[in-house]
DSSP file (Angstrom, degrees, kcal/mol; ACC not computed):
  #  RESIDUE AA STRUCTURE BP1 BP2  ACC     N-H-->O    O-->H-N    N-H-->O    O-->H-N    TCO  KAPPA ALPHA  PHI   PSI    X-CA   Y-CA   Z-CA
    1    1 A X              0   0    0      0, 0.0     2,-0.5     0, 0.0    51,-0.0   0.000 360.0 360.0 360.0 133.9    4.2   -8.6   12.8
    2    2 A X        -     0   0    0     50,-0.0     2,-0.3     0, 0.0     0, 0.0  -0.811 360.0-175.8-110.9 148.1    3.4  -11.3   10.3
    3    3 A X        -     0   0    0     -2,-0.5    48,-0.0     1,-0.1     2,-0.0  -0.981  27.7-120.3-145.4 156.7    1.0  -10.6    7.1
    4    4 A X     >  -     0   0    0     -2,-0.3     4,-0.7     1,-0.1    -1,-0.1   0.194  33.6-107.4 -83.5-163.8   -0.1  -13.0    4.6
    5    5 A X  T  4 S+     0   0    0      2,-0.2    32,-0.2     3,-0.1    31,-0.1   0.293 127.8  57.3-111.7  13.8    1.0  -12.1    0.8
    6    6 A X  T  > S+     0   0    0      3,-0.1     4,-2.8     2,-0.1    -1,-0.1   0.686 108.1  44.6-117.7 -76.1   -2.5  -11.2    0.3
    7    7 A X  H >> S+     0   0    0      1,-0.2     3,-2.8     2,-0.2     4,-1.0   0.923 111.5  53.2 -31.0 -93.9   -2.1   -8.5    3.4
    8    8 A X  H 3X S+     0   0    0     -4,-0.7     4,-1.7     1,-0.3     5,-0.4   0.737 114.5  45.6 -21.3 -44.8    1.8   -7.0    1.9
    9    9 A X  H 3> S+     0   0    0      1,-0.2     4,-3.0     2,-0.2    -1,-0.3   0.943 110.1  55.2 -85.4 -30.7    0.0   -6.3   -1.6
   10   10 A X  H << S+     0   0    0     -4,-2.8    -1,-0.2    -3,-2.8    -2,-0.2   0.811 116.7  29.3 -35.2 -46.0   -2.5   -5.0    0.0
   11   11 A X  H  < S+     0   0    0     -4,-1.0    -2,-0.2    -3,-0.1    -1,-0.2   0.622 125.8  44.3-102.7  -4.6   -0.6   -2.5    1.8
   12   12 A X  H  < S+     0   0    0     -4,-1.7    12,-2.4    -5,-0.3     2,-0.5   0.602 109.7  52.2-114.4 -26.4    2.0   -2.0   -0.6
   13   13 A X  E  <  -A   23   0A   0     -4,-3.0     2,-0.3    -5,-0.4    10,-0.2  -0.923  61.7-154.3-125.2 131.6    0.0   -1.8   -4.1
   14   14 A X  E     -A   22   0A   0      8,-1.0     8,-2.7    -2,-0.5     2,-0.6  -0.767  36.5-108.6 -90.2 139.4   -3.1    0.5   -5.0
   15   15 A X  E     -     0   0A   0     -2,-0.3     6,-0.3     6,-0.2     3,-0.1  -0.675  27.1-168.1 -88.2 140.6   -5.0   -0.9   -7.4
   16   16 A X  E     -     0   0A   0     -2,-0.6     2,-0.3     1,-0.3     5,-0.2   0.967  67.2 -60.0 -57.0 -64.4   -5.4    0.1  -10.8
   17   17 A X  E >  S-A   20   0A   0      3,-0.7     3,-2.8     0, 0.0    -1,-0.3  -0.895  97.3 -10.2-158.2 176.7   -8.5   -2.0  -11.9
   18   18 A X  T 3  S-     0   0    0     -2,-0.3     3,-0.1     1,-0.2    -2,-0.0   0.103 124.1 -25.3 -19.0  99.6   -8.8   -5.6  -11.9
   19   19 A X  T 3  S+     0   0    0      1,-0.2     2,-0.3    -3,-0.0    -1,-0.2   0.822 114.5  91.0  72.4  28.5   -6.0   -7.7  -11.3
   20   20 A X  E <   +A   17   0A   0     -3,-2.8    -3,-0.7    11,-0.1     2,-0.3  -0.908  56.4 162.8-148.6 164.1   -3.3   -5.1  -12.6
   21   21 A X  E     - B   0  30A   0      9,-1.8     9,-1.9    -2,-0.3     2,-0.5  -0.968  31.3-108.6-167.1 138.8   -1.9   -2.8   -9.8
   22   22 A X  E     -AB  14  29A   0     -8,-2.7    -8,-1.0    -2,-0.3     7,-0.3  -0.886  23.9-121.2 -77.2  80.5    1.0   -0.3   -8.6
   23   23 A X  E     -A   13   0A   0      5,-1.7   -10,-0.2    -2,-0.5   -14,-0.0   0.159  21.4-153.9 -66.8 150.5    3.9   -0.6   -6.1
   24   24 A X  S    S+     0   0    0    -12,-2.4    -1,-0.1     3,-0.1   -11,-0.1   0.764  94.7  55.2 -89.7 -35.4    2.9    2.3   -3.9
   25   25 A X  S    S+     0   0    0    -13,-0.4    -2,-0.1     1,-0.1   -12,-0.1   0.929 132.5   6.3 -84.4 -48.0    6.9    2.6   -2.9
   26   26 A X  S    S-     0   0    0      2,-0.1    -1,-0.1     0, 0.0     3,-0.1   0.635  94.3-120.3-111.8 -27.1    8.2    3.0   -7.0
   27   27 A X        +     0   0    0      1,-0.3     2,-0.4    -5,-0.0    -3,-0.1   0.862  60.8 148.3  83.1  41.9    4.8    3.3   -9.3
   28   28 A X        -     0   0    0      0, 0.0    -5,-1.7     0, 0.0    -1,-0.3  -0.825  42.1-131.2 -96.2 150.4    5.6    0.2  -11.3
   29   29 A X  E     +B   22   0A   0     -2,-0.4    -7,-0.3    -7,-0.3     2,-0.3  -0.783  32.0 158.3-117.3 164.0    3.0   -1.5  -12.2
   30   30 A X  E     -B   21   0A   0     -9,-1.9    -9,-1.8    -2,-0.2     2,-0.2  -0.933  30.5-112.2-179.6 145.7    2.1   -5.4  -12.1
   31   31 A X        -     0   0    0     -2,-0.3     2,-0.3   -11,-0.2     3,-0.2  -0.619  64.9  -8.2-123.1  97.3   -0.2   -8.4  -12.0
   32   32 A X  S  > S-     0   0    0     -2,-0.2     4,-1.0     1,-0.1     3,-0.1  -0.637  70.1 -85.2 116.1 169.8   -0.9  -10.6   -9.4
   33   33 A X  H  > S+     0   0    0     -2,-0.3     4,-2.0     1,-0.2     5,-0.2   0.832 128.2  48.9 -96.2 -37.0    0.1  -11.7   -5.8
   34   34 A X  H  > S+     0   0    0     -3,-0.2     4,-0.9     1,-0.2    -1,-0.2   0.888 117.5  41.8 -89.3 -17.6    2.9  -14.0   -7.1
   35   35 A X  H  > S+     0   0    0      2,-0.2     4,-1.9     3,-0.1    -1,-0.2   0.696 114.9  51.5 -51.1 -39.3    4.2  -10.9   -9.5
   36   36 A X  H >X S+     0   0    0     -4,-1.0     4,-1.1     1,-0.2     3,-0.7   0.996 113.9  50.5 -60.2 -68.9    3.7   -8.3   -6.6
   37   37 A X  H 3X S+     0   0    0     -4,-2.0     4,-1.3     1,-0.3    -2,-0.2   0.594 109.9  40.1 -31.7 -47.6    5.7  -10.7   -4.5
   38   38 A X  H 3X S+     0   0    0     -4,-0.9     4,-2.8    -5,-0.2    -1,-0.3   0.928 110.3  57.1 -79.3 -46.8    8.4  -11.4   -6.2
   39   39 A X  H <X S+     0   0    0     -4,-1.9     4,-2.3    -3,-0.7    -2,-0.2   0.791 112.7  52.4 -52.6 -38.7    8.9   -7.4   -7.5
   40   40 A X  H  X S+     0   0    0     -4,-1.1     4,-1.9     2,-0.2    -1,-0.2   0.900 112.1  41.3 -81.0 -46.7    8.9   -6.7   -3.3
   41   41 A X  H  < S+     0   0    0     -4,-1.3    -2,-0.2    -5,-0.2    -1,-0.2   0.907 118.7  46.1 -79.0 -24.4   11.5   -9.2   -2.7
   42   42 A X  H  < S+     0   0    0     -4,-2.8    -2,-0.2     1,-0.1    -3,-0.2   0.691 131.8  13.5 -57.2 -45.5   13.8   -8.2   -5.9
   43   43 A X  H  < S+     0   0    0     -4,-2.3     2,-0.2     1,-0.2    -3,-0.2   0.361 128.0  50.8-140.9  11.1   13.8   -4.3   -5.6
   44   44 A X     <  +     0   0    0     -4,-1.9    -1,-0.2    -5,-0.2     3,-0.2  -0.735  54.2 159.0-142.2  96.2   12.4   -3.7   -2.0
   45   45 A X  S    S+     0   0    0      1,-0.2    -4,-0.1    -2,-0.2     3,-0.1   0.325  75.2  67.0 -80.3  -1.3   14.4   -5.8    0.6
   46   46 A X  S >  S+     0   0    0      1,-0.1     3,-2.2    -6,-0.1    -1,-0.2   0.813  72.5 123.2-117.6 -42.1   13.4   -3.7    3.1
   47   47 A X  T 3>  +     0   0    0      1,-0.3     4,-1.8    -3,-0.2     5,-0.4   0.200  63.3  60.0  17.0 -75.8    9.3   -4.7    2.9
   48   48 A X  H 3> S+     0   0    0      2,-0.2     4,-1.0     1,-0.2    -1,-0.3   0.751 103.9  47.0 -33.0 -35.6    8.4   -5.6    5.8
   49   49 A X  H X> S+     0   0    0     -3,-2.2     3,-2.8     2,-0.2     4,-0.6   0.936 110.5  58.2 -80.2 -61.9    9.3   -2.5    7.4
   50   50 A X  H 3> S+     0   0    0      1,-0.3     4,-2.0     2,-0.2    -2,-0.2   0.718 113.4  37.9 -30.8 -51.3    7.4   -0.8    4.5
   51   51 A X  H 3X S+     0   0    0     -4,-1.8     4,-1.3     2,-0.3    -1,-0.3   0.605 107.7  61.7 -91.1 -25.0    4.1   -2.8    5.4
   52   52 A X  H XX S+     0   0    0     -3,-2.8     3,-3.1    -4,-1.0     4,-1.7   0.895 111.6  40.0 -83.0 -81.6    4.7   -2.5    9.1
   53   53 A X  H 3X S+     0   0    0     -4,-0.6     4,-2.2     1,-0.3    -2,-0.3   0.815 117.8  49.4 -43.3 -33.9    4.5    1.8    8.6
   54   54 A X  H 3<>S+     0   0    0     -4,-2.0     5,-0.7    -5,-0.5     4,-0.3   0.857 105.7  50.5 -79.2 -19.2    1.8    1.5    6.3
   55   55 A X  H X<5S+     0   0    0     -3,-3.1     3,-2.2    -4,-1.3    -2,-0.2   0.961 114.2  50.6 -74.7 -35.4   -0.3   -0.9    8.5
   56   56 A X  H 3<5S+     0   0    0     -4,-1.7    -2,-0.2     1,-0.3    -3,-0.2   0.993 105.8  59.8 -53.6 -56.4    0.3    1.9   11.7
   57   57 A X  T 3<5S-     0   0    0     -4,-2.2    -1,-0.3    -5,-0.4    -2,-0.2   0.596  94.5-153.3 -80.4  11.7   -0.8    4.4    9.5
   58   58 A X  T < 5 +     0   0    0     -3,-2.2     2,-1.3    -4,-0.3    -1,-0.2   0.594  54.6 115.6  81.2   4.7   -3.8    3.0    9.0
   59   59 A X      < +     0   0    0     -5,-0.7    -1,-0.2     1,-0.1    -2,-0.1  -0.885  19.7 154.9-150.2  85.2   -4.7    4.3    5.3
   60   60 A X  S    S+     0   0    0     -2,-1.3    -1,-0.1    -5,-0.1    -2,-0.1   0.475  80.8  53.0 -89.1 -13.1   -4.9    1.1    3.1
   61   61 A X  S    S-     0   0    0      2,-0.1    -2,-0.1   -47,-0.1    -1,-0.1   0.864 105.2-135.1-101.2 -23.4   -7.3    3.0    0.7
   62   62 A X        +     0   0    0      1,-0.3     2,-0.1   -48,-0.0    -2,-0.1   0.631  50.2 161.8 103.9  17.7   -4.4    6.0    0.6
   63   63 A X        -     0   0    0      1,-0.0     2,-0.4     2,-0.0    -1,-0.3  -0.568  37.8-133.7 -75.6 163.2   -7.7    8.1    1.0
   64   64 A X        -     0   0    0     -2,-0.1     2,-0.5    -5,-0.0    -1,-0.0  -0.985  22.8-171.0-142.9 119.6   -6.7   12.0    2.4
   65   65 A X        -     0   0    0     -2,-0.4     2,-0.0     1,-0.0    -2,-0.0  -0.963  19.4-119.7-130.3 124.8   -8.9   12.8    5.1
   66   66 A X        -     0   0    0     -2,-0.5     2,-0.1     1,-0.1    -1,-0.0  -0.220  31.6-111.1 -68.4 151.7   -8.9   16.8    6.5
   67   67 A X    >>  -     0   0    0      1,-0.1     4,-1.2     4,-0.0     3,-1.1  -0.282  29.8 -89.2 -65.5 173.9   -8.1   17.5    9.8
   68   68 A X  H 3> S+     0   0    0      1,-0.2     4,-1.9     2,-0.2     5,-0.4   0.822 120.1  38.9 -31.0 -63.3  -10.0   18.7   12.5
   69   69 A X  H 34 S+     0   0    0      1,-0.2    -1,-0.2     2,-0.2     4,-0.2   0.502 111.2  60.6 -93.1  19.0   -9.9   22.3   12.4
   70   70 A X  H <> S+     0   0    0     -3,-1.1     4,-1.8     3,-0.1    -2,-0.2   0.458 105.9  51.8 -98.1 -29.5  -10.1   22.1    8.6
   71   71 A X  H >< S+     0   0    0     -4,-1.2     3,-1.0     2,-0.2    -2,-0.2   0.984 113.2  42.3 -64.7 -58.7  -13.7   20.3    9.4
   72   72 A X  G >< S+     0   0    0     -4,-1.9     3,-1.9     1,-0.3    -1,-0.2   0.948 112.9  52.4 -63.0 -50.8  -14.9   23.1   11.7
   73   73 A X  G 34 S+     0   0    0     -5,-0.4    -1,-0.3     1,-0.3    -2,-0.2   0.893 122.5  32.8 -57.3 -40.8  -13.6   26.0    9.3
   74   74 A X  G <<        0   0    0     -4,-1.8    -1,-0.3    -3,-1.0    -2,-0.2  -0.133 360.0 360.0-139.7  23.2  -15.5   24.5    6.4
   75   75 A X    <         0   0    0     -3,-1.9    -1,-0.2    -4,-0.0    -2,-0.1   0.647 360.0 360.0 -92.5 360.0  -18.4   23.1    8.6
C-alpha cells in the first residue's frame, strides 16, 4: 500500500495542537512532516508495516468507541 508523507504522519502521530505532534509508536514529540519523517525513518524502520495496521484498523482519531453489548446495557 503506498501513502503519501502527509498520510504516515497522519497515521503515526496524534496531534498535540498546531503544528507540534507525537509519535503514536514512542510518545516523542515533533514538528512538522519533514521532522515526523525523518524521526520514522531513524528510530522506526519498520513504518510501513506500522501504518499499514493502523490504516486496517481504521481509528486515525485513536477515538475508543464501546462495543455492542456495552451500547445495549447502557442504552
Amino acid at each position: 500500500m503506498k501513502f503519501s508523507n502527509k498520510d504516515l504522519c497522519s497515521l503515526l502521530f496524534s496531534e498535540l495542537s498546531p503544528g507540534k505532534s507525537t509519535c503514536n509508536s514512542c510518545k516523542k514529540e515533533g514538528r512538522g512532516y519533514t521532522n515526523q519523517m525523518h524521526h520514522l525513518l531513524k528510530k522506526h524502520p519498520d513504518y510501513l508495516q506500522l501504518a499499514e495496521a493502523a490504516f486496517r484498523k481504521g481509528n486515525w482519531l485513536g477515538i475508543s468507541v464501546p462495543d455492542q453489548r456495552t451500547n445495549e446495557i447502557f442504552r
